[in-house]
PDBQT receptor file of N, H, CA, C and O in Angstrom, charges set to zero:
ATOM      1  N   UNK A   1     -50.311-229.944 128.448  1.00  0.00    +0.000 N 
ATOM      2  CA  UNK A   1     -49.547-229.070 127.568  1.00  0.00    +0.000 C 
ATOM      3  C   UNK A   1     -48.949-227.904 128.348  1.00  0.00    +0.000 C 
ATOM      4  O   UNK A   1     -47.781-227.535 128.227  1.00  0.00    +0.000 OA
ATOM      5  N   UNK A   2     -49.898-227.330 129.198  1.00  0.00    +0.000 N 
ATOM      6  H   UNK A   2     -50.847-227.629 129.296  1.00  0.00    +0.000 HD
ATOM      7  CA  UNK A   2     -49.340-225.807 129.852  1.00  0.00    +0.000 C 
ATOM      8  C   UNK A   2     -49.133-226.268 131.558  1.00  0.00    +0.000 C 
ATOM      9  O   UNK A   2     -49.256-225.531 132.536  1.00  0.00    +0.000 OA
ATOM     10  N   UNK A   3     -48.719-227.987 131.525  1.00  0.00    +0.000 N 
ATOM     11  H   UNK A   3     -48.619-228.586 130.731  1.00  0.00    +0.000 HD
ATOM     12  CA  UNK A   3     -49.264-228.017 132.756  1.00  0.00    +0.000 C 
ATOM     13  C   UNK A   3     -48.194-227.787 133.881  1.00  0.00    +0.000 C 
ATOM     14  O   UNK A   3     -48.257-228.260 135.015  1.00  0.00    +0.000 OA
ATOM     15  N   UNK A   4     -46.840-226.690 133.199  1.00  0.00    +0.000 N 
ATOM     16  H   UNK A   4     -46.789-226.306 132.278  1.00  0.00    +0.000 HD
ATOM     17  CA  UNK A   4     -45.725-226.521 134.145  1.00  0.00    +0.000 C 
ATOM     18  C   UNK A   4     -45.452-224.935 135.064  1.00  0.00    +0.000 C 
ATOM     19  O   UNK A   4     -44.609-224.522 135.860  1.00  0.00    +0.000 OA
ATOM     20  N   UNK A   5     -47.112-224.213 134.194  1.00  0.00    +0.000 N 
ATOM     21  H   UNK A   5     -47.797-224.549 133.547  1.00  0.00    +0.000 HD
ATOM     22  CA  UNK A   5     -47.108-223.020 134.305  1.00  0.00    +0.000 C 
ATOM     23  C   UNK A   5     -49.111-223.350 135.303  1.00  0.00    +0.000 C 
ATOM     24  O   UNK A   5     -49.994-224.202 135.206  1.00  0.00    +0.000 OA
ATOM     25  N   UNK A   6     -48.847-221.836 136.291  1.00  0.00    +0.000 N 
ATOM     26  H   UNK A   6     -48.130-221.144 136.370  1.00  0.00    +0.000 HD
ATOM     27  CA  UNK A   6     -49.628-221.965 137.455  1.00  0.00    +0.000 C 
ATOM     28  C   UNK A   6     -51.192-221.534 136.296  1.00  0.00    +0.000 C 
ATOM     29  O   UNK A   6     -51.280-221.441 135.071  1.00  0.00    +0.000 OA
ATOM     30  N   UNK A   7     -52.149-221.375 137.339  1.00  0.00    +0.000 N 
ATOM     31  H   UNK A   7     -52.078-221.450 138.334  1.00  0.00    +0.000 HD
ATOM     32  CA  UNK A   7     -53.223-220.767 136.101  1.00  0.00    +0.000 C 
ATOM     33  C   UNK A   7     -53.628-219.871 135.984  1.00  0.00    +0.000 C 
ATOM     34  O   UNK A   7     -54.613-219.735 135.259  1.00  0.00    +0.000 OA
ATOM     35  N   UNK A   8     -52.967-218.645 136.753  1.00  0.00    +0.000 N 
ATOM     36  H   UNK A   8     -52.166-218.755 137.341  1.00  0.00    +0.000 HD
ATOM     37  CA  UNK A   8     -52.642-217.100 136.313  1.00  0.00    +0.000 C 
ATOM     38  C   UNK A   8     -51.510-217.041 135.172  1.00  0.00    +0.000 C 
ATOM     39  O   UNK A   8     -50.507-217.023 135.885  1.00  0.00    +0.000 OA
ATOM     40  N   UNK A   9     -51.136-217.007 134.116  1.00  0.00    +0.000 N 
ATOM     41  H   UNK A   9     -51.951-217.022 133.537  1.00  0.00    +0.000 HD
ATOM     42  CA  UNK A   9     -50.127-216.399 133.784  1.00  0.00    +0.000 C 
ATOM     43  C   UNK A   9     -49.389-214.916 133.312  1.00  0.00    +0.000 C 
ATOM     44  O   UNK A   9     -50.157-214.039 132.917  1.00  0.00    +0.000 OA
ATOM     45  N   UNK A  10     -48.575-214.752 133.330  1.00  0.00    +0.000 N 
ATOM     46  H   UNK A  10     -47.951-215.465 133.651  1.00  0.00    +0.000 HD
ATOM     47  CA  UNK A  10     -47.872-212.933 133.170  1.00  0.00    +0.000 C 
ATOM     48  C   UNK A  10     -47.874-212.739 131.424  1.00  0.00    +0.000 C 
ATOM     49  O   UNK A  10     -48.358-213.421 130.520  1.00  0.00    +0.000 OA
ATOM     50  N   UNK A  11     -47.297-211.807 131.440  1.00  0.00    +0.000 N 
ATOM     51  H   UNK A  11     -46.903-211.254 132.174  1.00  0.00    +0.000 HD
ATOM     52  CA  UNK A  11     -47.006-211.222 130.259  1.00  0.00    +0.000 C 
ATOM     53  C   UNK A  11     -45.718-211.901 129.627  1.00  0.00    +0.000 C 
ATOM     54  O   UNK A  11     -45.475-211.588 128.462  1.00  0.00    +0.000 OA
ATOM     55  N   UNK A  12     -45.044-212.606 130.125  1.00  0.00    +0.000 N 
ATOM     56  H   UNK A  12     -45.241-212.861 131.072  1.00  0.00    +0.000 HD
ATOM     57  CA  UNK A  12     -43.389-213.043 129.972  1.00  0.00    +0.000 C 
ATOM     58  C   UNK A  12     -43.993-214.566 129.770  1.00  0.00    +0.000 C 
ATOM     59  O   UNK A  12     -43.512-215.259 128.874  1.00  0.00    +0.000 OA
ATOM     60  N   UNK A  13     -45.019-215.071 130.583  1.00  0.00    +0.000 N 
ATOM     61  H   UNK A  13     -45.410-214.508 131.311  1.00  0.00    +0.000 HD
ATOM     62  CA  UNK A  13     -44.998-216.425 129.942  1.00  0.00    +0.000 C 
ATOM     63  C   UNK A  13     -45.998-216.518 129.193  1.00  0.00    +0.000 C 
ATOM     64  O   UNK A  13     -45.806-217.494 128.469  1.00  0.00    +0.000 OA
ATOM     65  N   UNK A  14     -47.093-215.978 128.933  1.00  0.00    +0.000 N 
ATOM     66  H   UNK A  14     -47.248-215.185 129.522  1.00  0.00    +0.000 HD
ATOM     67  CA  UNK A  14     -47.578-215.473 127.745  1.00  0.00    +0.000 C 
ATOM     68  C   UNK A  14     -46.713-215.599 126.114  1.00  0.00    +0.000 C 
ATOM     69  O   UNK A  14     -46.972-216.342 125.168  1.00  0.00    +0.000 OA
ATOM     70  N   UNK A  15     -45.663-214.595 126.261  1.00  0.00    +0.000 N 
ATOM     71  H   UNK A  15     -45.452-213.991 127.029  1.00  0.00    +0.000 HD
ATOM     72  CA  UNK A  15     -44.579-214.715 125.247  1.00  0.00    +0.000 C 
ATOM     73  C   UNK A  15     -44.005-215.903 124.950  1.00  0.00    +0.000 C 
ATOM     74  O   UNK A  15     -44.001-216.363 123.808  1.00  0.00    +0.000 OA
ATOM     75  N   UNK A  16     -43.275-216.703 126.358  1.00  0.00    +0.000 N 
ATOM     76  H   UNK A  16     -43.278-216.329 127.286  1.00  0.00    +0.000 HD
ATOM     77  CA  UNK A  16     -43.226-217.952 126.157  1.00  0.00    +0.000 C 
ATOM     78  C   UNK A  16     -44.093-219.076 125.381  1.00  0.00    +0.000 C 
ATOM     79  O   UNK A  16     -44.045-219.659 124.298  1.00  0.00    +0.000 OA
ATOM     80  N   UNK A  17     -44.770-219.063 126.330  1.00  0.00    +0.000 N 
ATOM     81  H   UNK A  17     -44.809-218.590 127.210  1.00  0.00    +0.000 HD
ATOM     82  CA  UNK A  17     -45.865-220.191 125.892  1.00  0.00    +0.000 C 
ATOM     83  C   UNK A  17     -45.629-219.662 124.019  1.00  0.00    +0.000 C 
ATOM     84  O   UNK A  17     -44.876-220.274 123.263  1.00  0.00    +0.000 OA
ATOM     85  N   UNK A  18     -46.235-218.767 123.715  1.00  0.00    +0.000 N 
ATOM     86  H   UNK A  18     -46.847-218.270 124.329  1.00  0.00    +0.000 HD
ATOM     87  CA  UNK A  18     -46.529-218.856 122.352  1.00  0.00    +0.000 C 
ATOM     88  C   UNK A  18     -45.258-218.553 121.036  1.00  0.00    +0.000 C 
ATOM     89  O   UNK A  18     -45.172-218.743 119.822  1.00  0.00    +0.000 OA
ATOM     90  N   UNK A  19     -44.590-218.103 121.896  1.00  0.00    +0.000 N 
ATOM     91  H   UNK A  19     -44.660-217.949 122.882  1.00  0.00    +0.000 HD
ATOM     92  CA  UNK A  19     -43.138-217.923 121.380  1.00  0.00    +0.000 C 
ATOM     93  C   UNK A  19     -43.452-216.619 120.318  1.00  0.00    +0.000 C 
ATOM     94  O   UNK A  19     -43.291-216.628 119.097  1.00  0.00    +0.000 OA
ATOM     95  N   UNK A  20     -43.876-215.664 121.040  1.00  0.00    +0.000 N 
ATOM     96  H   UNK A  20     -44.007-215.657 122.032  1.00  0.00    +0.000 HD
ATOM     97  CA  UNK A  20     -44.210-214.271 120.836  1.00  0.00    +0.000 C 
ATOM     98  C   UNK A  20     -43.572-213.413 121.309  1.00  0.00    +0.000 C 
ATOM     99  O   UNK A  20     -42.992-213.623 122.374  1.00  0.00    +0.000 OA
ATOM    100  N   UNK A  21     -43.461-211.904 120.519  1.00  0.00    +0.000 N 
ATOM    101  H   UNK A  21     -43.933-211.733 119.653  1.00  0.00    +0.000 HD
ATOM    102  CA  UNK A  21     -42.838-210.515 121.628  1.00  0.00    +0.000 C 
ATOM    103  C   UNK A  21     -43.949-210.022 122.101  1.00  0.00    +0.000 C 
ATOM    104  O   UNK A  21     -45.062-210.499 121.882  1.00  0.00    +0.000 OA
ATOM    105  N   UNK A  22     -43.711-209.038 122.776  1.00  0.00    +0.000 N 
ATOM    106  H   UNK A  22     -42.806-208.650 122.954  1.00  0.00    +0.000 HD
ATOM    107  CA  UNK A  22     -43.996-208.371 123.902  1.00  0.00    +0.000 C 
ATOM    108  C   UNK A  22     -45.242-208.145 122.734  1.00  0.00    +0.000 C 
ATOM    109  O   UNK A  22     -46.125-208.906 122.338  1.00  0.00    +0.000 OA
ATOM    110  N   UNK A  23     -44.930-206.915 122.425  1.00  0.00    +0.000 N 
ATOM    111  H   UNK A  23     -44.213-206.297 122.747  1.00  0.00    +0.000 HD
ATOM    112  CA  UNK A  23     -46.189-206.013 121.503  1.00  0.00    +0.000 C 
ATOM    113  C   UNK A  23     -46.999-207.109 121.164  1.00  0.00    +0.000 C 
ATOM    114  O   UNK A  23     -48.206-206.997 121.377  1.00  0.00    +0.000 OA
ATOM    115  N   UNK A  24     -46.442-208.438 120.540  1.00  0.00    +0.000 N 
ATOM    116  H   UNK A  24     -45.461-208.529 120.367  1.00  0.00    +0.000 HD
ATOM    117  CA  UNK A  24     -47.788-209.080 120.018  1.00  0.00    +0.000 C 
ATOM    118  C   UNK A  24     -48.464-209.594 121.385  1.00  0.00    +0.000 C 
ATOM    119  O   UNK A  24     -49.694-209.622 121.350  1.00  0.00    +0.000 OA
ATOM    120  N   UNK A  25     -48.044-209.877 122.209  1.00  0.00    +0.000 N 
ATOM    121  H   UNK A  25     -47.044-209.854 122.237  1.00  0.00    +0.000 HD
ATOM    122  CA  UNK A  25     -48.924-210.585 123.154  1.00  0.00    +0.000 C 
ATOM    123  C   UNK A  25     -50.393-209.344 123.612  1.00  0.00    +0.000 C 
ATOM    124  O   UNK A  25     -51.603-209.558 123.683  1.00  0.00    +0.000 OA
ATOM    125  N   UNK A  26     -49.560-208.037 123.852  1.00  0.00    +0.000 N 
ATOM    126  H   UNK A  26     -48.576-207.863 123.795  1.00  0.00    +0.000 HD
ATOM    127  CA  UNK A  26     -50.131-207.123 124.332  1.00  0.00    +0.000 C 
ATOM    128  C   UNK A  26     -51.538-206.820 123.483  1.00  0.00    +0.000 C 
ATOM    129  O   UNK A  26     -52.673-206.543 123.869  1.00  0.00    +0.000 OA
ATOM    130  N   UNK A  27     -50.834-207.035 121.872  1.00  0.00    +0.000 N 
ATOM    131  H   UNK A  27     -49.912-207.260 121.559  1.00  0.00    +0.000 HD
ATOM    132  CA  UNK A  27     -52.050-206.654 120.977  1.00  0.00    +0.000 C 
ATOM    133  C   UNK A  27     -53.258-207.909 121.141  1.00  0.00    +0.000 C 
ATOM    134  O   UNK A  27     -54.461-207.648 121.125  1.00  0.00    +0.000 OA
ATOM    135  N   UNK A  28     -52.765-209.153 121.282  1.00  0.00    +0.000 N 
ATOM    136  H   UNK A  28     -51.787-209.365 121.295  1.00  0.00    +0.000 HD
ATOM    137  CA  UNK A  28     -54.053-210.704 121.600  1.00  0.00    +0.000 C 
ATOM    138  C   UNK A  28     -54.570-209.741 122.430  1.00  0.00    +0.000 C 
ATOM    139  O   UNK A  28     -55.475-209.025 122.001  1.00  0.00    +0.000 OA
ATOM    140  N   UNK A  29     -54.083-209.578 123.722  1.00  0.00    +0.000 N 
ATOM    141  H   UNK A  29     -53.348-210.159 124.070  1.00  0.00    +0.000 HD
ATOM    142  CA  UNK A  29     -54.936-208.827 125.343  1.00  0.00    +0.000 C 
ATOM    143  C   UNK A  29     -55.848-207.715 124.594  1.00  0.00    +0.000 C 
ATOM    144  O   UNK A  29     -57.049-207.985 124.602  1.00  0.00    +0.000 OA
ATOM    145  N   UNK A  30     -55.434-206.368 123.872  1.00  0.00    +0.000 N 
ATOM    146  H   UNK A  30     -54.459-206.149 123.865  1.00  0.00    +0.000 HD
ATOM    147  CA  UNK A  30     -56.025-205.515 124.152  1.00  0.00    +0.000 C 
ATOM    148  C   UNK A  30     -57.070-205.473 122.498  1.00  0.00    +0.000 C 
ATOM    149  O   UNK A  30     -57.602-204.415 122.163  1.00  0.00    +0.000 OA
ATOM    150  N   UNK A  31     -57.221-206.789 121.612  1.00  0.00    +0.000 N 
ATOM    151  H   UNK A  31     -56.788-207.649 121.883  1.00  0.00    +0.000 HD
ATOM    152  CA  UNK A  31     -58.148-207.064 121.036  1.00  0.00    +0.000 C 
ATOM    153  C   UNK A  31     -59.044-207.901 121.413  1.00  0.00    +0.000 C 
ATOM    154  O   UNK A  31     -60.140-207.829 120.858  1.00  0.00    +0.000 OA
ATOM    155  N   UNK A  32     -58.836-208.859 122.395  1.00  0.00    +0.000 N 
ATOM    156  H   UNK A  32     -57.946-208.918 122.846  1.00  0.00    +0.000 HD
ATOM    157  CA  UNK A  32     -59.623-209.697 123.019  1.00  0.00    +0.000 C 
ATOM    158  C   UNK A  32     -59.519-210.777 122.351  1.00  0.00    +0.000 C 
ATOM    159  O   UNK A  32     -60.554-211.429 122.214  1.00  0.00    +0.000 OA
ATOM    160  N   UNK A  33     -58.389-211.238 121.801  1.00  0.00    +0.000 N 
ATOM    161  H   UNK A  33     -57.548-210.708 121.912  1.00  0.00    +0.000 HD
ATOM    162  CA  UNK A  33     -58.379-212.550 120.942  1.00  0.00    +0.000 C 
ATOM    163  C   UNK A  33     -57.545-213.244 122.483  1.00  0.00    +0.000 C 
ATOM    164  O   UNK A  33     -57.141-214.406 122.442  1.00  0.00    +0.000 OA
ATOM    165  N   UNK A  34     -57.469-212.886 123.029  1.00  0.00    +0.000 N 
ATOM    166  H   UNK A  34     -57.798-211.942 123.063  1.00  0.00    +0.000 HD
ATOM    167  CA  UNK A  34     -57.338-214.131 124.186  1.00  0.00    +0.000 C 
ATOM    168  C   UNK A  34     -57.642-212.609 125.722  1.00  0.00    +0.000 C 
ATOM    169  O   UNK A  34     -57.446-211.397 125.813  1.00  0.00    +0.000 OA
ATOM    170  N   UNK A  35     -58.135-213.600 126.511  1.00  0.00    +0.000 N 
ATOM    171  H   UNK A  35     -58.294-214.585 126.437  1.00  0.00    +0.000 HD
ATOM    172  CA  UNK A  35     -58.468-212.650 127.353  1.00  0.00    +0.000 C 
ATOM    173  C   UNK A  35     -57.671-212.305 128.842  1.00  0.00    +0.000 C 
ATOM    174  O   UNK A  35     -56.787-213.015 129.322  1.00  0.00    +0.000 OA
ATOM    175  N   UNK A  36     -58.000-211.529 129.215  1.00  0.00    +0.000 N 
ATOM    176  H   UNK A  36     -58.718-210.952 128.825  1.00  0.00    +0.000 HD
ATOM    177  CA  UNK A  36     -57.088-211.549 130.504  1.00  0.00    +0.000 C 
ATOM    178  C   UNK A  36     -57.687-209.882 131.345  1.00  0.00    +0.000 C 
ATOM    179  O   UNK A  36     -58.715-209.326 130.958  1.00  0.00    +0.000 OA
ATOM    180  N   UNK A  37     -57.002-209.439 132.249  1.00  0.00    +0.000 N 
ATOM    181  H   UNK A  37     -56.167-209.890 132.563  1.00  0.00    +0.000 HD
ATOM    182  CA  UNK A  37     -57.814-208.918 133.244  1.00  0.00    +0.000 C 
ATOM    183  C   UNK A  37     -56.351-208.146 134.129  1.00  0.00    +0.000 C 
ATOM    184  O   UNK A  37     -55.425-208.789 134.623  1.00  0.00    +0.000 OA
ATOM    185  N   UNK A  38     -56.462-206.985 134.133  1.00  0.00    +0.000 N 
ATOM    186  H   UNK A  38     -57.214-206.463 133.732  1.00  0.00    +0.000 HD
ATOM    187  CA  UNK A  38     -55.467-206.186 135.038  1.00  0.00    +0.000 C 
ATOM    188  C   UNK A  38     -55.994-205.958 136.721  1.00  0.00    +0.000 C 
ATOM    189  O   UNK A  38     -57.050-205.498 137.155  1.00  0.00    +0.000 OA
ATOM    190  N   UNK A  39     -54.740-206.507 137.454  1.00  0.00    +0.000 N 
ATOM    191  H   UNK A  39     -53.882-206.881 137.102  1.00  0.00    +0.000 HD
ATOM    192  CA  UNK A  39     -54.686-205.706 138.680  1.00  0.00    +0.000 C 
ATOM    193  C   UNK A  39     -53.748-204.821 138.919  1.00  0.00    +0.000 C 
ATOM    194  O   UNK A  39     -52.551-205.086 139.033  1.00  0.00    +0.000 OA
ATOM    195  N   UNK A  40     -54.155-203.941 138.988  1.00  0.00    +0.000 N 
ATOM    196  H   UNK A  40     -55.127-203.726 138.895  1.00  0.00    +0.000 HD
ATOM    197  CA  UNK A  40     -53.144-202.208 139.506  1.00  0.00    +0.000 C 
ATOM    198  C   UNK A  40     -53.034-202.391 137.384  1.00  0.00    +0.000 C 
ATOM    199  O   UNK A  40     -53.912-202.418 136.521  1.00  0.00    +0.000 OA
ATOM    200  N   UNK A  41     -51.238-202.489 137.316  1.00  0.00    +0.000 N 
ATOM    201  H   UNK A  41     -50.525-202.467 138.017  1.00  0.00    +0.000 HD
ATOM    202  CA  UNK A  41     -50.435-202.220 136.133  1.00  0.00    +0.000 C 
ATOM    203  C   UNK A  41     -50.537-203.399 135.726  1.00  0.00    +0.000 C 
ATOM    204  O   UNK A  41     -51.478-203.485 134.937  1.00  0.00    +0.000 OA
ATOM    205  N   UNK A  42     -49.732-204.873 135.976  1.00  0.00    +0.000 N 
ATOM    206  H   UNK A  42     -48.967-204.803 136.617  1.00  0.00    +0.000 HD
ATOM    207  CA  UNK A  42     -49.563-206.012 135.222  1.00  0.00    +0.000 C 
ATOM    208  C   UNK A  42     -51.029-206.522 134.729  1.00  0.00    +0.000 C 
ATOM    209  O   UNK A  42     -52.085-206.187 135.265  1.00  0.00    +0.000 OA
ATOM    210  N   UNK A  43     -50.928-207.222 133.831  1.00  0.00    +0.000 N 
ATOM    211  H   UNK A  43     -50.070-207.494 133.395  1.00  0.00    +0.000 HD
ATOM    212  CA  UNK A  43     -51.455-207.949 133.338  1.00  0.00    +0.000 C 
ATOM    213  C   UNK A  43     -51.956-209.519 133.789  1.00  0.00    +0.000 C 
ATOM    214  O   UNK A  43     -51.285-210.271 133.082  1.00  0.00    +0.000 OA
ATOM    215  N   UNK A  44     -52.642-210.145 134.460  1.00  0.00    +0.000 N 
ATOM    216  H   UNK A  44     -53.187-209.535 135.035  1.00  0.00    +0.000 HD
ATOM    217  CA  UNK A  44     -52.833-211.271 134.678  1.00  0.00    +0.000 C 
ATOM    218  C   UNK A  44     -53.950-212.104 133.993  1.00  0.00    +0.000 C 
ATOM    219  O   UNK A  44     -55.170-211.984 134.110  1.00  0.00    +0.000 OA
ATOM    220  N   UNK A  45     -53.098-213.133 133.116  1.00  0.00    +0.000 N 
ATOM    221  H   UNK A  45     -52.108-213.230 133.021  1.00  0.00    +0.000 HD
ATOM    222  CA  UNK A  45     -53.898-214.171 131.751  1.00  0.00    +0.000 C 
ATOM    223  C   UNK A  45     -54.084-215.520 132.336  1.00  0.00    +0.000 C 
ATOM    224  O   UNK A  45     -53.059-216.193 132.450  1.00  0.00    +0.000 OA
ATOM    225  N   UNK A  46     -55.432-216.144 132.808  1.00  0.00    +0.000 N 
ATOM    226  H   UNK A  46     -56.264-215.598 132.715  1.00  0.00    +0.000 HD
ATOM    227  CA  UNK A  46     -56.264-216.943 132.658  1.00  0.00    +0.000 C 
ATOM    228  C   UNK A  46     -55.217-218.675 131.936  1.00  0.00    +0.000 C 
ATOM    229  O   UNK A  46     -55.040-218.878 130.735  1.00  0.00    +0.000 OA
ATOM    230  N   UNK A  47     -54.873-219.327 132.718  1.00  0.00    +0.000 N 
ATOM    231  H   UNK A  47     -55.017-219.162 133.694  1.00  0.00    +0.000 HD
ATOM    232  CA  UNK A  47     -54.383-219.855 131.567  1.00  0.00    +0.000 C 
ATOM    233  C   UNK A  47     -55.354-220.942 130.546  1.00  0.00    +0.000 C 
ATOM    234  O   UNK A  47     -54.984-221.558 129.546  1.00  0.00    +0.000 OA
ATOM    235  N   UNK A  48     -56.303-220.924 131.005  1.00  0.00    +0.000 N 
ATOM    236  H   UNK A  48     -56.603-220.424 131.817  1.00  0.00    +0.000 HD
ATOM    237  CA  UNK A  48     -57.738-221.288 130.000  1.00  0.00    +0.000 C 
ATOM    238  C   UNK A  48     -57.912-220.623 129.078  1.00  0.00    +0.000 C 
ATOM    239  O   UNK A  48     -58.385-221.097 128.045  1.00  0.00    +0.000 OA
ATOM    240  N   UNK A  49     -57.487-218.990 129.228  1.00  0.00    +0.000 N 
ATOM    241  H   UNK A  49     -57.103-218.605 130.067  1.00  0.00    +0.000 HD
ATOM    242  CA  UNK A  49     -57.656-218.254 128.093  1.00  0.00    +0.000 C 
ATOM    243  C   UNK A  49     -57.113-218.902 127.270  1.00  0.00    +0.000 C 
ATOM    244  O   UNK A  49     -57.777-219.342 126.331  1.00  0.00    +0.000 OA
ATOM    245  N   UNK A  50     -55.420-219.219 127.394  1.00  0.00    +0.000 N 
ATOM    246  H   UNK A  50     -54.881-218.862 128.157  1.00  0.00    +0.000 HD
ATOM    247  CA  UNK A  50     -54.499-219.260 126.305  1.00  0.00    +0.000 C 
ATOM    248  C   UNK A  50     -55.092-220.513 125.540  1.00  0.00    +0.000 C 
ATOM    249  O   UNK A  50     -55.091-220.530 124.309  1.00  0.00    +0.000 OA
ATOM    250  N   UNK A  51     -55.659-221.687 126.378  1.00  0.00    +0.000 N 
ATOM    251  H   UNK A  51     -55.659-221.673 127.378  1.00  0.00    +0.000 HD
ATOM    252  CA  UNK A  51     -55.940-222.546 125.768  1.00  0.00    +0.000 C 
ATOM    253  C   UNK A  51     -56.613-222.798 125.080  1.00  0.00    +0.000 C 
ATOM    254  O   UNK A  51     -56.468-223.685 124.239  1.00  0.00    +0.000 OA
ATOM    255  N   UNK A  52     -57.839-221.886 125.266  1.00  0.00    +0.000 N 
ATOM    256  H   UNK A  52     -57.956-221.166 125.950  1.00  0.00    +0.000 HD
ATOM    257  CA  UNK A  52     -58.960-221.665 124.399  1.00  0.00    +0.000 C 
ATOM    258  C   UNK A  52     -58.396-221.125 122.915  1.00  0.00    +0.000 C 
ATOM    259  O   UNK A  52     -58.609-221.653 121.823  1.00  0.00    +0.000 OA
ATOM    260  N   UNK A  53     -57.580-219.862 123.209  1.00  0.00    +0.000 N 
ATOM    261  H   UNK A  53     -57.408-219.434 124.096  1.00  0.00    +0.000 HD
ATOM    262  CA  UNK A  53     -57.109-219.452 122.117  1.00  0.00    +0.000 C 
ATOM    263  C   UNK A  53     -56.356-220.427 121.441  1.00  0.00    +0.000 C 
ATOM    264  O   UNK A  53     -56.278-220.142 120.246  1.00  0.00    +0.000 OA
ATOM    265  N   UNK A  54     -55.865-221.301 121.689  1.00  0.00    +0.000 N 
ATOM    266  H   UNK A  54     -55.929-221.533 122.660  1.00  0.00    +0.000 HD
ATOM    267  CA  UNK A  54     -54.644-222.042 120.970  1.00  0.00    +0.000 C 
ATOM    268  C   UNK A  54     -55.765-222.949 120.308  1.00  0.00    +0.000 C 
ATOM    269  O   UNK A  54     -55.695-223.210 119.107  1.00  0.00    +0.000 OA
ATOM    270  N   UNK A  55     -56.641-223.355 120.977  1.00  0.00    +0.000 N 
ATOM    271  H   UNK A  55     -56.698-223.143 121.952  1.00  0.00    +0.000 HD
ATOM    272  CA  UNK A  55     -57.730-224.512 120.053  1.00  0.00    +0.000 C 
ATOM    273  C   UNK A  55     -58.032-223.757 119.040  1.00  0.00    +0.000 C 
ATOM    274  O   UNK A  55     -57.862-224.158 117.889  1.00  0.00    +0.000 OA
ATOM    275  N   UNK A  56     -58.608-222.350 119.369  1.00  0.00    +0.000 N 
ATOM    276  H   UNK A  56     -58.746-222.025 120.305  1.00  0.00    +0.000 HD
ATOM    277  CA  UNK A  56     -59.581-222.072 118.164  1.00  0.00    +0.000 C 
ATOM    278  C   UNK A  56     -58.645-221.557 117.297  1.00  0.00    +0.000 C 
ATOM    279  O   UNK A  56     -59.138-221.369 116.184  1.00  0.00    +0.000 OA
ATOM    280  N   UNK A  57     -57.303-221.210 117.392  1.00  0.00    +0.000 N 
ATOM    281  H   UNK A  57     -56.902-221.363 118.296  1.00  0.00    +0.000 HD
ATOM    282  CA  UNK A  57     -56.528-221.053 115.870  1.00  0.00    +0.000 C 
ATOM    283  C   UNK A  57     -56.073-222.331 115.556  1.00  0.00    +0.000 C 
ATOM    284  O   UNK A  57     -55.564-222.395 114.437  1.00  0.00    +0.000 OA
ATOM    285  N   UNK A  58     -56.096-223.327 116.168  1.00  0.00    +0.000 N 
ATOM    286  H   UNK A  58     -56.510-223.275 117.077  1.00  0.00    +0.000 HD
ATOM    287  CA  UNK A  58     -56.235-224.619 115.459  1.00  0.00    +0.000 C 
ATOM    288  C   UNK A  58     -57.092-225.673 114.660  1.00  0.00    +0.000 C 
ATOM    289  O   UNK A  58     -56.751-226.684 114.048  1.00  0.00    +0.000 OA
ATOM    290  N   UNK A  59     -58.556-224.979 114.917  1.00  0.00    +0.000 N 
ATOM    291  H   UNK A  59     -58.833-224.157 115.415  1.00  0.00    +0.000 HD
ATOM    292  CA  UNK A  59     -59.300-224.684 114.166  1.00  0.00    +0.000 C 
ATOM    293  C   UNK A  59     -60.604-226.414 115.224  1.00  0.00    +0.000 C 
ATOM    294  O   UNK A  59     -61.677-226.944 114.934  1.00  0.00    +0.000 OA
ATOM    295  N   UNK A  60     -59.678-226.577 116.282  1.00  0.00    +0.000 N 
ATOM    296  H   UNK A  60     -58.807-226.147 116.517  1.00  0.00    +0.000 HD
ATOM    297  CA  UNK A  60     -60.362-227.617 116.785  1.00  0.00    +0.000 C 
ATOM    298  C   UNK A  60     -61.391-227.653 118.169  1.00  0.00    +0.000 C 
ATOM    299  O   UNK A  60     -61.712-228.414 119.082  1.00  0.00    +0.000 OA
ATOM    300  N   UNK A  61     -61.770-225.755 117.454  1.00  0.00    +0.000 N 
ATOM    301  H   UNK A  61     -61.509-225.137 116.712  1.00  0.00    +0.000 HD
ATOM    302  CA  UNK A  61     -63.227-225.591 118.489  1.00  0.00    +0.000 C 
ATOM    303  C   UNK A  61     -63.487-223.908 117.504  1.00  0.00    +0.000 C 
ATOM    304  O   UNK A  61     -62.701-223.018 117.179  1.00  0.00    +0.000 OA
ATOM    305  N   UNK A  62     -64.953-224.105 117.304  1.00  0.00    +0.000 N 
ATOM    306  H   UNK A  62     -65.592-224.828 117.568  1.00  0.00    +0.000 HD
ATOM    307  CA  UNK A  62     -65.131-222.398 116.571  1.00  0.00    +0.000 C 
ATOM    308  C   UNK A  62     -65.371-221.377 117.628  1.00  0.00    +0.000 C 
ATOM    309  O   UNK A  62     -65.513-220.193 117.321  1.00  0.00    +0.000 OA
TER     310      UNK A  62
């Protein structure tokens, strides 16, 4: 599914992938509904995170 993107992803393909803006992606990160981890300023997301997240709002892992 995500297998065209590396397994760090940014904030921009973040948006992509989920076909989200900015603010919402930022708000998943800084509630912890998907996780991810800063070096210096950017943002760098796990792309396991996303996947995890995408199962469990699909309801096909609790």
């Amino acid at each position: 599914m995500l297998e065209q993107y590396q397994d760090i992803l940014t904030i921009e393909e973040l948006c992509e992938i989920l076909k989200i803006g900015r603010n919402r992606a930022y708000e998943l990160l800084d509630t912890g509904q998907i996780k991810g981890f800063r070096l210096g300023r950017p943002w760098k997301i796990p792309k396991l995170s996303v996947e995890h997240y995408l199962k469990k709002q699909a309801g096909i892992i609790l």
